[in-house]
Residue, then its C-alpha position, 0 to 999 in steps of 0.5 A: x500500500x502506498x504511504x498515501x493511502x496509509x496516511x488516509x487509512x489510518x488518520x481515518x482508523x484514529x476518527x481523525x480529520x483532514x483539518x485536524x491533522x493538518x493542524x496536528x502537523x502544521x501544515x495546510x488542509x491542502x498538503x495532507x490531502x496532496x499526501x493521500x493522493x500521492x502527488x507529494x509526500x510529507x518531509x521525512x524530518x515530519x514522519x516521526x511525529x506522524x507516526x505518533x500522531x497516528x500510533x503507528x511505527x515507521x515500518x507501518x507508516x511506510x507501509x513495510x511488512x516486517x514478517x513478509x520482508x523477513x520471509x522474502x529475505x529468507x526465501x532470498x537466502x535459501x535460494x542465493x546459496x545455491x546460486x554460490x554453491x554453483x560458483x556464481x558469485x557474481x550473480x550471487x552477490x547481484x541478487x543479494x545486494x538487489x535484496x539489499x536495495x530494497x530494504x536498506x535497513x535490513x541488517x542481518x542481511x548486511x552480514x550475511x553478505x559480509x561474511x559470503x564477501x569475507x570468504x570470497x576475499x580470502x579464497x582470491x574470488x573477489x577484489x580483498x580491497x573493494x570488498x573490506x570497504x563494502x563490509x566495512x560500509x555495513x559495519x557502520x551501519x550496524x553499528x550506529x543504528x541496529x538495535x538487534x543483538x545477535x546481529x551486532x555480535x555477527x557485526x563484532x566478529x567481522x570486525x575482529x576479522x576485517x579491520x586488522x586488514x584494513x590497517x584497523x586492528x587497535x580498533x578490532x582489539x578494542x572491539x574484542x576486549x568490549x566484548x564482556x566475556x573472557x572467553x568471547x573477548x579471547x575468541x575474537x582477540x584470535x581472530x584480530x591476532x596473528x603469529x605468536x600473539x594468535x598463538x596466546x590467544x589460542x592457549x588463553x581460550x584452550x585454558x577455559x575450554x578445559x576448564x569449562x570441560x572439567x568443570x561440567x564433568x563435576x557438576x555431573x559427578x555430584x549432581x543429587x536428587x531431592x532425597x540427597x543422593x548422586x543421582x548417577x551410579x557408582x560406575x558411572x561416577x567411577x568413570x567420570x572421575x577417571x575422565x577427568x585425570x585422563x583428560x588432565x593427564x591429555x592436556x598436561x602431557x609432561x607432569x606440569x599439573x601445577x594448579x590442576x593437581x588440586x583437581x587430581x587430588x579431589x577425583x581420586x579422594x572421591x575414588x578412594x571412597x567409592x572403592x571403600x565402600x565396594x570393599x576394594x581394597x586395593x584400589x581403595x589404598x592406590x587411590x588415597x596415595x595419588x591423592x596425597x601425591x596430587x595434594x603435595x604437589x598443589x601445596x608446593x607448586x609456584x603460583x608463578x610459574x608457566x605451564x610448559x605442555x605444548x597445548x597451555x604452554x607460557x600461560x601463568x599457572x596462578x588462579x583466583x580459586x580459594x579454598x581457605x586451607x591448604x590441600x594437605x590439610x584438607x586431605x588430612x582432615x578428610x581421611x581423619x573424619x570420614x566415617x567410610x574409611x574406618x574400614x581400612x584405618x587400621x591397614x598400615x598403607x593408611x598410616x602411611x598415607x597420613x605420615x605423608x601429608x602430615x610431613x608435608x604440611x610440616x615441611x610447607x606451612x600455611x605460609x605456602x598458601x598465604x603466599x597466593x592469597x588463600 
């Protein structure tokens, strides 16, 4: 429908007359009715305050329809890839842009383009020069005026790739470190970088991912239902736990746990006490001496210290996790009160353990733990 006879449609909708929007407006009888017959057209510096004259958005005033555009966009999108798929890009990228002409403000579909000119660029399809400049055009507008959230993250992203190639990657690491999320900011910072600063970047994000990893086996490990109990079974919790050293033992490849072996400690306690309770003995004993190595280790690591396995390599080992007690006191603690091990206090490979942790919580005070903030 024509913006005339929108104009007339909906000033007629709001019981609203020719004279009374004309003075709502400002404007002569003569103008409004030259609008609803669309021989002119209001100025556009007028359309926001005809559209809450008439309580309408600007995408109905003009008569947009936001859910057709969006379909016709979609239909587009699904028909265009095909086209690409083809090798047509040039008349791909025509019927794309042709979209784009009819409803300039349709800014999902300026990513979609940006990334298909991306891709192009870097395979040698398209002019780089001329295609960064189109992608960096979009990207103003995106920025300035786009509201929608899932596109302005798209708009980060191409940014992070294409501004360092266009001699604007400070602007790209500040548009990174904006990004709010560690995680996301290393993810867009190994995108803006390259070479052994990429390489950080990479080794940063790694260090999340597994942390993020061993972290969600946890939460399967101890998750209870209402009356208290795991709701996984013991084999099942076995083999989770022994995820998490293989996985730890995967990822640190040389030994170097520092941090990490607290984690080492806690899965082979809990190991420990589920051989216990199935009278494996054996197991039992084995499990409680690679906690007490784990927990020695993690009381004497250097919080200073750099990680030296090839995937976390020259990445501080130091964390703000708190535990409020050293490990060994904690392990200490743990084997002295827990009702479940009095099944194998008296075999001397327990005593054994304990002489172990007690000697070392005398060789290593609570300073050691002072010293990182704990």
């Amino acid at each position: 429908m024509a913006l005339g006879q929108n104009i007339k449609k909906l000033r007629r909708g709001r019981d609203i007359t020719q004279e009374q929007l004309a003075q709502y407006m400002n404007v002569s009888v003569s103008a409004v009715s030259q609008w609803e017959s669309g021989r002119t057209a209001p100025d556009i510096s007028a359309l926001p305050a005809l559209c809450a004259l008439l309580r309408v958005s600007s995408d109905e005033l003009l008569g947009i329809d936001n859910t057709r555009r969006e379909a016709e966009i979609n239909e587009m999108l699904d028909r265009v890839w095909d086209v690409f798929d083809e090798k047509k890009n040039d008349e791909g990228l025509h019927i794309m842009r042709a979209m784009l002409r009819r409803y300039p403000d349709a800014y999902r579909l300026m990513t979609e383009i940006a990334f298909v000119l991306v891709n192009l660029a870097e395979n040698g399809c398209v002019d780089s020069a001329a295609a960064y400049d189109e992608i960096c055009g979009y990207l103003e507008k995106i920025f300035a005026d786009c509201t929608d959230s899932a596109v302005r993250s798209d708009a980060v992203t191409l940014a992070c790739i294409v501004y360092p190639k266009v001699g604007r990657k400070d602007e790209a690491v500040a548009i990174a470190r904006s990004a709010g999320k560690p995680k996301t900011t290393l993810e867009l910072l190994a995108l803006v970088y390259d070479g052994q600063e990429r390489m950080g970047a990479i080794r940063d994000r790694m260090w999340y991912l597994y942390n993020d990893f061993q972290l969600a086996i946890n939460g399967l490990c101890y998750e209870k239902d209402a009356a208290g109990n795991f709701i996984l079974s013991d084999d099942d919790r076995i083999a989770l736990f022994q995820k998490r050293i293989a996985l730890t033992e995967a990822v640190f490849e040389d030994g170097d746990y520092l941090f990490f072996s607290h984690w080492l400690k806690s899965a082979n306690m809990e190991l420990a006490e589920i051989y216990v309770r199935r009278g494996d003995v054996e197991e039992a004993f084995l499990r409680l001496a690679e906690a007490a190595k784990y927990a020695v280790m993690f009381d004497t690591y250097d919080p200073n210290a750099r990680w030296t396995s090839v995937l976390l390599r020259g990445i501080c080992a130091d964390t703000t996790y708190t535990y409020g007690t050293t490990s060994c006191r904690e392990l200490l603690k743990w084997c002295r009160s827990e009702p479940c091990l009095d099944l194998v206090r008296a075999d001397e490979r327990f005593a054994e353990t304990v002489r172990t942790l007690e000697s070392a919580i005398a060789a290593h005070p609570a300073a050691v733990a002072d010293a990182r903030g704990r």
